[in-house]
C-alpha positions in Angstrom: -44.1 -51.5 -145.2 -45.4 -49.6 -148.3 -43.7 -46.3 -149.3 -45.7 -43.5 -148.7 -47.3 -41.6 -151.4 -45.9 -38.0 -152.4 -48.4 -35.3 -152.6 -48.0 -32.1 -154.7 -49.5 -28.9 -155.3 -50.0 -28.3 -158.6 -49.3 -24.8 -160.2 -50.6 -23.4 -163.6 -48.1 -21.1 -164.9 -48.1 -19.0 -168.5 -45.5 -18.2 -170.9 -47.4 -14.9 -172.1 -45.3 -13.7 -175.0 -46.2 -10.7 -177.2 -45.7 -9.6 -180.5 -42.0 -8.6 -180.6 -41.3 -12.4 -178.8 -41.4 -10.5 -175.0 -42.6 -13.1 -172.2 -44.6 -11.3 -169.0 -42.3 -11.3 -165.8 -44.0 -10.4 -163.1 -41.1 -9.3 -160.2 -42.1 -11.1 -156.9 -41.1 -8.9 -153.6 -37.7 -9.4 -152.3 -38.3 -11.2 -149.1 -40.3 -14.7 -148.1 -40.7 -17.3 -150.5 -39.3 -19.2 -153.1 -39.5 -16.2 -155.8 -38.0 -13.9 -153.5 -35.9 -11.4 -155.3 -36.7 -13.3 -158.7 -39.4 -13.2 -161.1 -42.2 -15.0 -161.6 -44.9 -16.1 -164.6 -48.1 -15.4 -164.4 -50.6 -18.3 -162.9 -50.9 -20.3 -160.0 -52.4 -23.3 -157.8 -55.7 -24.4 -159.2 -58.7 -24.1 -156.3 -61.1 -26.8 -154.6 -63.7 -25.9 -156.8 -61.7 -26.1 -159.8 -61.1 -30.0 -159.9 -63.7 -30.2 -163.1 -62.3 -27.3 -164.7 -60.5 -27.3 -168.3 -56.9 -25.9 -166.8 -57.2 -22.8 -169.5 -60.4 -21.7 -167.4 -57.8 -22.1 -164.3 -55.2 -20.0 -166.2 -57.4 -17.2 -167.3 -58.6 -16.7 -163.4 -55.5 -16.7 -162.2 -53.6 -14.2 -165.0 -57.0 -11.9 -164.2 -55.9 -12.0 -160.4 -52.5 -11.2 -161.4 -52.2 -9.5 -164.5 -55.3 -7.8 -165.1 -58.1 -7.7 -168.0 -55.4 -8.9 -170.7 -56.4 -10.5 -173.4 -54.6 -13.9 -174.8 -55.0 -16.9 -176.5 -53.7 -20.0 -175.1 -52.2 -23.6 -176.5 -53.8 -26.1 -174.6 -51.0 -28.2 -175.0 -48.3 -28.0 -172.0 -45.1 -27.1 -173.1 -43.0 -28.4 -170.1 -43.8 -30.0 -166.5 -41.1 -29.6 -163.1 -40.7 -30.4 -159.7 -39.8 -28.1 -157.7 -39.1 -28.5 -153.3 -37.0 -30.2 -150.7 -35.3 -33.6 -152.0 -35.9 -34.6 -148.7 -39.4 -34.1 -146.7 -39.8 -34.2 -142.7 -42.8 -35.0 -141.8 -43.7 -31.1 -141.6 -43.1 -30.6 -145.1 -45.5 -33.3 -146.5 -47.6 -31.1 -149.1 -44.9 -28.4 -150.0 -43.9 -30.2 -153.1 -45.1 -28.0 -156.2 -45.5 -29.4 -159.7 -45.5 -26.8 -162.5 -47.2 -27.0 -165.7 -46.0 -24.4 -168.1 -49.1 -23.6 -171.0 -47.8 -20.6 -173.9 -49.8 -18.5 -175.1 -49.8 -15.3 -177.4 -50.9 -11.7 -175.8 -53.8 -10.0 -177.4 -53.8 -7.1 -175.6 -55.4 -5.6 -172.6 -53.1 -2.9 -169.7 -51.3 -5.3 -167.2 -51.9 -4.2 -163.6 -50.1 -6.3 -161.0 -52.0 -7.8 -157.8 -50.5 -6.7 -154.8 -48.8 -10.5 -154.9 -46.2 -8.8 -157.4 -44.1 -5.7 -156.8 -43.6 -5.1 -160.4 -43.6 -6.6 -164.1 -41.8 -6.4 -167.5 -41.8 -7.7 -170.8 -38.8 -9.2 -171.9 -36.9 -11.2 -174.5 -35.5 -14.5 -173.1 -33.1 -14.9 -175.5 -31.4 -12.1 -174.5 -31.3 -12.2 -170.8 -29.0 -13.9 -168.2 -32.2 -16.4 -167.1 -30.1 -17.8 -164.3 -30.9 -14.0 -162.6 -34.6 -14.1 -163.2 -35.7 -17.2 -162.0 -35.1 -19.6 -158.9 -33.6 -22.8 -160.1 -36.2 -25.7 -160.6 -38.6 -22.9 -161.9 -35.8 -22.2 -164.3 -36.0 -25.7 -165.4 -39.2 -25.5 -166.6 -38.6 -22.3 -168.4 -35.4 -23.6 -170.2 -37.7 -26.8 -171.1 -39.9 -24.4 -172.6 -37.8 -22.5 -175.0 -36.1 -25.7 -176.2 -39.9 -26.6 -177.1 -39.8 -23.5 -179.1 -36.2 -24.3 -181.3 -37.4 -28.0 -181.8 -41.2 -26.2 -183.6 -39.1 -23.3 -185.3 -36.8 -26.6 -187.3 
């Protein structure tokens, strides 16, 4: 017998970092889900309609549903790509799997106003925080692959 194919959702997420090296948290409410009583990045799943769509054009609909009318300019580029759901799937969870793909890019400008998916937001320096309390662990993954990006350009 063949193995079965996985299936994933696939999740768009920005790294929006301002001028003084902040990234855009956006607090996620403290019950249900995976981000529950963490934070979260701005993005999300990409739609039906959206198969034919440059990912950027993807990002920017979802930071607008999420963030606002903020201005930024995005690196095409992904700067890191994780799994994140059950090692093990019953037959129920077939689907649930998420596959992240973290883009950067630099804030313009523009107010942030939250969607009412969010309870809250901040900006905030990674490199000063304890990122273990901001994010759930295989999202945290993909934001530690993401600032090792960063030291490897800065060399």
């Amino acid at each position: 017998m063949e193995p079965q194919k996985d299936l994933y959702q696939i999740s768009l997420k920005l790294i929006l970092k301002n001028k003084q090296g902040e990234i855009l948290l956006l607090r996620a409410p403290d019950v249900g889900g995976r981000f529950a009583g963490f934070y979260d990045l701005p993005g999300g799943r990409i739609h039906v309609d959206e198969f034919l769509t440059p990912f950027e054009r993807c990002i920017e609909r979802e930071v607008r549903e999420e963030a606002g009318d903020v201005k930024f300019k995005i690196d095409s580029v992904p700067v890191a790509i994780v799994r994140d759901g059950p090692p093990i799937l019953k037959d129920s969870e077939i689907g649930k799997r998420i596959l992240y793909i973290f883009f950067q890019a630099e804030y313009l400008g523009g107010d942030v106003l939250i969607s009412s998916e969010h309870v809250g937001y901040c900006w905030v320096d990674l490199a000063k925080e304890n990122l273990e309390r901001l994010f759930p662990p295989e999202f945290l993954k993909g934001i530690k692959m993401c600032l090792l990006q960063q030291k490897k350009i800065k060399k």
